[in-house]
N, C-alpha and C positions, 0 to 999 in steps of 0.2 A: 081492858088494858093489861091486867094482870097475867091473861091467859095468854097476849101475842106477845109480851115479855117471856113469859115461858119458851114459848114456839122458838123465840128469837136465840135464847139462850142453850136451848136442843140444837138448833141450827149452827151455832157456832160451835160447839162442842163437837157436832159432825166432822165439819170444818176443816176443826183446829186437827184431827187425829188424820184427814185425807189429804189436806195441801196447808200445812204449816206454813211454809213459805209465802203463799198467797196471802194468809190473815196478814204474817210478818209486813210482807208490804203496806196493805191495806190499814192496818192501826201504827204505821209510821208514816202515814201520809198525815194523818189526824193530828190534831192539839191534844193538849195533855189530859180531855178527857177520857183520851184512849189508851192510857198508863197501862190500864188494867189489865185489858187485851191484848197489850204489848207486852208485857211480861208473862200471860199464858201461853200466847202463840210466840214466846221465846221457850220456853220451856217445852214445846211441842216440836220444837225446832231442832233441839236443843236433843233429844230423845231421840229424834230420826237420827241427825248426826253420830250421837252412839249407836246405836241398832244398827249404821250401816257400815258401819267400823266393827261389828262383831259383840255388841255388848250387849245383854239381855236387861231389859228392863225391869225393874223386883216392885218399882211403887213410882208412885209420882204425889208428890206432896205429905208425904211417909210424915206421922206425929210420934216425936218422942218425947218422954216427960221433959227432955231438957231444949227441945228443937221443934219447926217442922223443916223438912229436907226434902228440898224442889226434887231432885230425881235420887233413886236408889237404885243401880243398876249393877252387874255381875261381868265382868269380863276377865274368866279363866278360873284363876283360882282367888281373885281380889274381886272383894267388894269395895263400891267406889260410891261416894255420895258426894252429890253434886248440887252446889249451889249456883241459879244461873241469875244473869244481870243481863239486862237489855238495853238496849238505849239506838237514838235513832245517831245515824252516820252517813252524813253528805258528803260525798267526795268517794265514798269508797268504791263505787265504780271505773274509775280512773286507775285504780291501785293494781300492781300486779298480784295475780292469782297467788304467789307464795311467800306474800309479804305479810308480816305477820304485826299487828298494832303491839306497840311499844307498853309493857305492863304498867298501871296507873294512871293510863291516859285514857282507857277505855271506861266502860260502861262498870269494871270490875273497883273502880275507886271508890263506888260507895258503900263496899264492904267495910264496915266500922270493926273494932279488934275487938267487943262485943258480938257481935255476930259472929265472928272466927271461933272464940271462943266457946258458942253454943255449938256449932259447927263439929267442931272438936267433940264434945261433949257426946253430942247426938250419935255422931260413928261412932265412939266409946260406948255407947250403950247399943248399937247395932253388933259391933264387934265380940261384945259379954252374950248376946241372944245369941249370936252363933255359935258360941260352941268353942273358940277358935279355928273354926275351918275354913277362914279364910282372912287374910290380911286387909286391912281398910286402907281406905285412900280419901282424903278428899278432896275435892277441884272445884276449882271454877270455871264456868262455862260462860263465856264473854260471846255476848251476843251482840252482833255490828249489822242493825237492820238497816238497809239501805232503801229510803224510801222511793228513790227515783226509778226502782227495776227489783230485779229479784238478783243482786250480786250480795245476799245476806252471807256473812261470817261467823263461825262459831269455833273460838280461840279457846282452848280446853288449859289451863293452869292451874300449875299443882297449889296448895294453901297449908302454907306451914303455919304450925302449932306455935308460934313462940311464945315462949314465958309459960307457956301452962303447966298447970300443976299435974 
């Protein structure tokens, strides 16, 4: 049992790095014991969408003393750390291609202002390892898995610091 749980977990790791999108579907069809899955294969999703927008990838699930940080990627002279949020999304097939979900209504609300604040925190300490040579940024990556097809969405927003020290 131990070892085809292995297999199974090679396999999806495969998977998740060749057709993001497909898992995306596939663990938005599921009940919520496919949480799990559904927030990997958003964050896989989520990685292609930068990479094919120009951004290089630096880490994916990066630990900092103060964070872990779903993506860490480079695009130009900014580093950008990205936290992503997934959630499933019926109707979004119907939606025109450059309609963009309305902030706080998406999957990005369960950002608590605890997690912002590690958020913050985390690129503050990526930001001190560089050196300063290069400006941070961090975002939100709002993932709209659309279980009925592959019309998934991945809404990129920026994540202010407020009140931090």
């Amino acid at each position: 049992m131990a070892a085809q749980r292995g297999i199974q977990l090679r396999a999806r790791g495969w998977l998740l790095r060749i057709a993001p999108g497909l898992v995306l579907t596939i663990a938005a069809r599921q009940d919520s014991r496919a949480d799990a899955l559904l927030g990997r294969a958003g964050e896989a999703f989520a990685a292609r969408y930068l990479r094919r927008r120009g951004a290089r990838i630096l880490g994916q699930r990066v630990r900092t003393p103060e964070a872990e940080l779903d993506l860490v990627a480079q695009a130009g002279d900014q580093l950008l750390v990205i936290e992503v949020k997934t959630g499933r999304s019926r109707g979004l097939a119907s939606l025109p291609e450059d309609l963009v979900p309305i902030a706080g209504q998406g999957p990005g609300r369960r950002l608590s202002p605890e997690q912002i604040q590690r958020l913050h925190e985390g690129a503050r300490w990526l930001g001190r390892r560089s050196r300063g040579r290069s400006t941070v940024e961090v975002l939100l990556a709002e993932i709209f898995a659309d279980p009925k097809g592959f019309k998934h969405r991945c809404v990129l927003r920026p994540v202010p610091a407020s009140n931090l020290p």
